[in-house]
C-alpha positions in Angstrom: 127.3 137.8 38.1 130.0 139.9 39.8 127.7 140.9 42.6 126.7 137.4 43.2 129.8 135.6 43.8 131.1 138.1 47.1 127.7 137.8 48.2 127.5 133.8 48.3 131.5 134.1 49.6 130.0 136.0 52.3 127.4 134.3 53.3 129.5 130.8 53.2 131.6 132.9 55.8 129.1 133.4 57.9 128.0 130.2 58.2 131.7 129.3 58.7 131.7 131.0 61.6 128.7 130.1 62.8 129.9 126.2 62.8 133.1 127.4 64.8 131.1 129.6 67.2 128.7 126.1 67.9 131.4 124.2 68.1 133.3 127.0 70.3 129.9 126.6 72.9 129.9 123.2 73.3 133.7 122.8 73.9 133.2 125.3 76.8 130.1 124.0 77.8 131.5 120.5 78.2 134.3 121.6 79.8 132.2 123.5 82.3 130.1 120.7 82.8 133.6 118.1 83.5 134.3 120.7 86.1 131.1 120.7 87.8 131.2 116.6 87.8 135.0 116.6 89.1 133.8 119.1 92.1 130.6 116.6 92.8 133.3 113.2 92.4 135.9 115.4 95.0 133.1 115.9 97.5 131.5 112.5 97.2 135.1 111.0 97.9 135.7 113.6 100.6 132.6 112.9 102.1 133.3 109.6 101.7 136.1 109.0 103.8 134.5 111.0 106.7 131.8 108.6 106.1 134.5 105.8 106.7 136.5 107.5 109.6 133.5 107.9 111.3 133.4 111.8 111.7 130.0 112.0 110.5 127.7 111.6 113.1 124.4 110.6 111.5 125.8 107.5 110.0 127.5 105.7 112.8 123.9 103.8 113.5 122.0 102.5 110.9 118.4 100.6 111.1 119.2 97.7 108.7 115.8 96.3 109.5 114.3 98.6 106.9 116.8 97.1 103.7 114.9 93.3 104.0 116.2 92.3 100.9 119.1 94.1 98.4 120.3 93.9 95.0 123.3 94.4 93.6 123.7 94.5 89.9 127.5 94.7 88.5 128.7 95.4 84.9 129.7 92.1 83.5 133.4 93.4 83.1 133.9 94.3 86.5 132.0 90.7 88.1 135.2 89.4 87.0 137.1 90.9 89.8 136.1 88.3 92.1 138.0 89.6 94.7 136.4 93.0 95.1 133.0 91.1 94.7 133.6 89.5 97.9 135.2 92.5 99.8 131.9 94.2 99.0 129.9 91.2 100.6 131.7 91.3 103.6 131.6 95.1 103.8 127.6 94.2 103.8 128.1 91.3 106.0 129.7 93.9 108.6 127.2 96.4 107.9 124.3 93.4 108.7 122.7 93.6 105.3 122.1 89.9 105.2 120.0 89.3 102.0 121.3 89.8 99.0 121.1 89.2 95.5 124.0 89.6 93.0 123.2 90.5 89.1 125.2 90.7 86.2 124.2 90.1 82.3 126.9 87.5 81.3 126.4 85.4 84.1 129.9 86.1 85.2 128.9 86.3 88.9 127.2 82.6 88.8 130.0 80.6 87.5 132.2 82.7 90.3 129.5 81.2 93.1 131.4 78.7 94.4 135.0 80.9 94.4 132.7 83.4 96.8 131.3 80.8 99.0 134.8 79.6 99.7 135.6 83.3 101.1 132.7 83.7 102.9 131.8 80.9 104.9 129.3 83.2 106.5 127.0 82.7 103.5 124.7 80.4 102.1 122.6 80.3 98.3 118.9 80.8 98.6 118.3 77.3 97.0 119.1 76.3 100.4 117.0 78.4 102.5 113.6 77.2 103.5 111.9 80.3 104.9 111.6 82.8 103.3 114.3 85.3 103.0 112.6 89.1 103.5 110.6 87.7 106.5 113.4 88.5 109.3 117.1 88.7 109.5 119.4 85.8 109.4 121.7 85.0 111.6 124.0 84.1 108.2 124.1 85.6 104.8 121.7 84.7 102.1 123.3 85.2 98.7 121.0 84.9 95.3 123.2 84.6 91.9 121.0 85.9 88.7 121.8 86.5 85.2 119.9 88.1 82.2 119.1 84.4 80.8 117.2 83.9 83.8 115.0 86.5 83.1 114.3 85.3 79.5 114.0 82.1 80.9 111.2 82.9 83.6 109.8 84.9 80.4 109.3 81.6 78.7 107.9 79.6 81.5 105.3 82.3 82.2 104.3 82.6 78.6 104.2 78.9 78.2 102.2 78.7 81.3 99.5 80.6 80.6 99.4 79.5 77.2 98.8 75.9 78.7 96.2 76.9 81.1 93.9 78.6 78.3 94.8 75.7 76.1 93.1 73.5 78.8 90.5 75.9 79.3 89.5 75.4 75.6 89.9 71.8 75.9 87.1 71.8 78.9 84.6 73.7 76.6 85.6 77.4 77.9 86.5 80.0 75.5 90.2 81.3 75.2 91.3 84.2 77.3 92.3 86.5 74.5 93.3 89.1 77.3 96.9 91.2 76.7 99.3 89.9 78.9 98.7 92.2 82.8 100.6 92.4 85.4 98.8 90.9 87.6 98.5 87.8 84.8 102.4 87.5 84.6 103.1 87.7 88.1 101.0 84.5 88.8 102.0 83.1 86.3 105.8 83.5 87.1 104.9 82.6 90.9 103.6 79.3 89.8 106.3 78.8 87.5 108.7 79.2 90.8 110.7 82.3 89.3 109.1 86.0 90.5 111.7 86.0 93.2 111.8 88.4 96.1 111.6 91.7 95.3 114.7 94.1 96.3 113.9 97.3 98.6 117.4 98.7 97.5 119.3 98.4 94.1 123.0 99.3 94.1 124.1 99.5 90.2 128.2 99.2 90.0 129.0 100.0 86.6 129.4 103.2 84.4 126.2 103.7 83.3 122.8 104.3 85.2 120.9 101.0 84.3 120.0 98.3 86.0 121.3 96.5 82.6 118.6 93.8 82.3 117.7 93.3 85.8 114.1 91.6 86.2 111.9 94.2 85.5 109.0 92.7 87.6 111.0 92.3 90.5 111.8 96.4 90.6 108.2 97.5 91.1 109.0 99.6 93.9 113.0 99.3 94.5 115.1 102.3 95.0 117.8 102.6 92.9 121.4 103.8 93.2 124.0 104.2 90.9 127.3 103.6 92.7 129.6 103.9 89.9 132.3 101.5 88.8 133.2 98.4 91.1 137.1 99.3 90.4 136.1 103.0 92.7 134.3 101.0 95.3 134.2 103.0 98.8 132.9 101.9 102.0 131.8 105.3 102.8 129.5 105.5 99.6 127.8 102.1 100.7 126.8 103.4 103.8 125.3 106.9 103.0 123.2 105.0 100.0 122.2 102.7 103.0 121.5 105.3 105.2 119.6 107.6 102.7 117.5 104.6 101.6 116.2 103.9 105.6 115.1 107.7 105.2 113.3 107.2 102.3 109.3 107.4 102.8 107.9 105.1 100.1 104.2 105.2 98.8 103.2 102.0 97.7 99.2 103.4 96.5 96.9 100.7 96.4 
């Protein structure tokens, strides 16, 4: 007994100081790694503003042309800062990104519509557009409001679509198309239905984590993505180089 009891005190101390040592690590290694990201946010913001003074060379021309249609999804906190909402539009306006679409999962952004077509009277909704919007370059802007519930609601119309078409098929004497829903199924089915949408070449993500937070998934086949960080921290300079980096991005569509 009197040889037990130091040797279960000793071993309890080791494993004392193995919690302390782990605990010891991580501190250090998280503090190494808020270093790291506050040299990376330093430069980005440097870089930035010699994006935005023009010092940089290779971003004083950019082909638009290639950036047909963008997407711009914003944390549903921050799409309350109308303000900022439309300085970004006009910093695309200026830039002559001329289709856009403008996500958020609360539909904050929607009921802000008409508040941003009063400060931009540059810009029109796509309801209003005949032709169609990734073709060419308008001479105005071309603004598209979405929200998560119009994803679930596209969801139900193409469900309920293709639900009715096999029901009618069995009606007619055919057999019921027991297939799993394809891609290639849905996105008929949510073209007839009037809500697959254009697809976005570019996706801009303002918010503080790197999600497109309930975007439309089948309208991101083949989009870039960027995550710009929080609306609030906004810089022209950032805008452009994701811009400029997407035009030099060689994409591989595969057949």
């Amino acid at each position: 007994m009197d040889l037990k009891y130091p040797a279960r005190k000793f071993s309890r101390s080791l494993l004392t100081m193995g919690n302390v040592g782990l605990q010891l690590l991580w501190y250090f290694l998280h503090i190494l790694l808020s270093i790291w990201y506050s040299i990376i946010s330093i430069r980005c913001f440097i870089e930035s503003c010699f994006i935005t003074c023009g010092v940089l060379e290779k971003y004083k021309s950019l082909n638009t042309g290639k950036l047909r249609y963008l997407a711009i999804v914003i944390e549903s906190e921050d799409a309350h800062q109308t303000s900022k909402v439309v300085k970004l539009l006009q910093w695309l306006d200026s830039i002559g990104v001329k289709n856009i679409c403008l996500y958020d999962m609360n539909g904050v952004l929607k009921k802000s519509k008409e508040a941003i077509f009063g400060k931009l009277r540059n810009a029109k909704p796509i309801e209003e557009v005949n032709e169609a919007v990734t073709l060419h370059v308008p001479d105005h802007m071309t603004l598209e409001f979405v929200s998560y519930a119009d994803g679930k609601e596209a969801m139900v119309k193409a469900a309920n679509f293709i639900f009715v078409e096999n029901l009618k098929r069995q009606n007619f004497g055919g057999e019921i198309d027991g297939q799993v829903m394809s891609e290639s199924l849905l996105n008929e089915a949510l073209k007839v239905v009037g809500c697959k949408g254009p697809e976005p070449d570019l996706l801009l993500v303002y918010g503080p984590v790197r999600s497109h937070l309930g975007f439309p998934a089948w309208r991101i086949r083949y989009t870039e993505i960027v995550h710009m960080g929080s609306l609030n921290f906004m810089r022209y300079g950032s805008l452009i180089k994701a811009i400029y980096n997407f035009t030099k991005v060689h994409q591989n569509y595969g057949t």
